[in-house]
N, C-alpha and C positions, 0 to 999 in steps of 0.2 A: 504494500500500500504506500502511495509514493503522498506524504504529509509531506504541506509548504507551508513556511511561518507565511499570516497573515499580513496584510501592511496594518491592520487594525490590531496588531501585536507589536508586532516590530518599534514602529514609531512611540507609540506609550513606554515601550520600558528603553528606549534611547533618552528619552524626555527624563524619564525618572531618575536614571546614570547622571544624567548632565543637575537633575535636581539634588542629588545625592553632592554631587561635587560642590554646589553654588552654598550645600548646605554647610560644608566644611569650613569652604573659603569665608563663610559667612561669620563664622565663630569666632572672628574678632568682635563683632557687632553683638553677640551676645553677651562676648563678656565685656563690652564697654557699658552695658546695663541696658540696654533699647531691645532686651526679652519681646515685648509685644508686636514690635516693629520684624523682627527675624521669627517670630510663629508664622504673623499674617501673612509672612510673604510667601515661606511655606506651604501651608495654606491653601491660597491662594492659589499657588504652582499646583498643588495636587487637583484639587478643585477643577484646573485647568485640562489639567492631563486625564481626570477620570471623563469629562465631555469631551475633550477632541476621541480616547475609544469609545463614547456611545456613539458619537457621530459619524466616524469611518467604520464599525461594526453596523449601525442601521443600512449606511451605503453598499458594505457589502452583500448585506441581507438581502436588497434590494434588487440589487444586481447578477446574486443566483437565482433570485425566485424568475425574473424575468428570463434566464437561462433554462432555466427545471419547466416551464410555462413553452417559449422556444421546443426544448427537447421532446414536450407530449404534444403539442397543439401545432406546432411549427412556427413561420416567423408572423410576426404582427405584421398585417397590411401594409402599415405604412413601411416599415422596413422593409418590403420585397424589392422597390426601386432601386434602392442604396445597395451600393458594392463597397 
């Protein structure tokens, strides 16, 4: 069974990596006391990163069902024209 990482995988845990890093770098900002300032932004990044995968996982959903739809029915109308 030939499994490919998703881009709706891929991109989220690059994002997280690069969050993990900004989180370190950041660690002078917490210990210069601005705790609330280095949560939010945090935060904020994950908050980020959990909608950009629902929005490229809805995309892709989208775009097998219209494949799986394709595969029993054959192509949509308007699609016969286009090459």
């Amino acid at each position: 069974m030939n499994k490919r990482l998703r881009f709706s995988i891929i991109l989220p845990v690059l994002l997280l990596a690069f969050l993990a890093v900004m989180a370190y770098v950041g660690l002078d900002l917490l210990r210069a006391g601005h705790s609330l300032r280095y949560y939010c932004t945090l935060a904020g990044g994950l908050v980020l990163i959990a909608l950009i995968y629902w929005r490229l996982r809805k995309k892709e959903m989208a775009a097998r069902a219209k494949t799986d739809d394709e595969a029993q029915y054959g192509p949509y109308p308007q699609d016969m024209g286009k090459k």
